[in-house]
N, C-alpha and C positions, 0 to 999 in steps of 0.2 A: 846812800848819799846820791839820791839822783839829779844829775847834771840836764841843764837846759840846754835845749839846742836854737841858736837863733838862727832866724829863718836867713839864706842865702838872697845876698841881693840880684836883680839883674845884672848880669855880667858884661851882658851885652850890650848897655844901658851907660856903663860905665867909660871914664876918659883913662887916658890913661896912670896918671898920678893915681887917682881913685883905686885904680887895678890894683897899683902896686902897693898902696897902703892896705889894701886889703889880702895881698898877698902875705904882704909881714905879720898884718896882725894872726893870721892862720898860721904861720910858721911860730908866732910868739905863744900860740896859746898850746900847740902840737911839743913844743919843746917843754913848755910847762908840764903838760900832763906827763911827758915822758921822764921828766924828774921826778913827779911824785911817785909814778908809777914804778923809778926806779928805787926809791927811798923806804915804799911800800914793803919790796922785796926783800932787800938788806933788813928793816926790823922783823919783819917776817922770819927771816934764814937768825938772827941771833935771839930772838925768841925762841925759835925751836932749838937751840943750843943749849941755852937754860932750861930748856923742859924737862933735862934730864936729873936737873939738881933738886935742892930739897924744895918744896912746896911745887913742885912744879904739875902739879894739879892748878894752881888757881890760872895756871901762863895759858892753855888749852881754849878758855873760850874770847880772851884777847887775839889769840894767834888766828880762832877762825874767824872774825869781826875784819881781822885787816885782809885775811885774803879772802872775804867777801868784798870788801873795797877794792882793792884790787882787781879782783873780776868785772865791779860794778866801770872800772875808769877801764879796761882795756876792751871793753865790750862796748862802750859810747865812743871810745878810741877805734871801732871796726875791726879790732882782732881777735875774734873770737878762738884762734886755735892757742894763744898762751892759756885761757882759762879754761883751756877742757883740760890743758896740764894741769892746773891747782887742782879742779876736781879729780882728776883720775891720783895724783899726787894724796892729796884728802882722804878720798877712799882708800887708798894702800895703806896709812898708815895706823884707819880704824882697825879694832878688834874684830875680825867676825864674830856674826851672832851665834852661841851655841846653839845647838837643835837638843831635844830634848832626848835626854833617855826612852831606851827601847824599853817598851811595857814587861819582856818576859824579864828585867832585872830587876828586884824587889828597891 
């Protein structure tokens, strides 16, 4: 889900009402994202709660669809250090890959 960025106005250019409506709107859209992004996490976390019950084979490719969303909103959000926790969180929770058997065992 890629998010557009619209272009910043002259700041400088600006009176002061202007400033300030422009302030809120960025604190209105910043508090937005931080809800979804918080909402994100919470299905995320009771997703992987169920994962452990019956079918919880199909919960696995929902579970990484939203904490790729999540990456995608905290990463246009400028913080990139919560989403190297999902990744590195992700990776720990794969299976490592088996390596194969040594040839001299039949």
């Amino acid at each position: 889900m890629p998010v557009a960025l619209n272009p910043l106005p002259d700041l400088s250019a600006l009176d002061v009402t202007a400033l300030r409506e422009f302030g809120l709107s960025q604190q209105q859209r910043l508090r937005s994202r931080e809800t979804e992004i918080e909402n994100l996490k919470l299905l995320v976390m009771k997703l992987k709660r169920a994962q452990f019950g019956r079918k919880s084979e199909k919960l696995d490719r929902p579970i990484e669809q939203l904490e790729l969303q999540w990456e995608d909103l905290e990463a246009s959000a400028g913080s990139a250090v919560p989403s190297q926790r999902v990744r590195e969180t992700t990776a720990a929770t794969h299976k490592p890959v088996r390596r194969p058997l040594p040839e001299r065992l039949p």
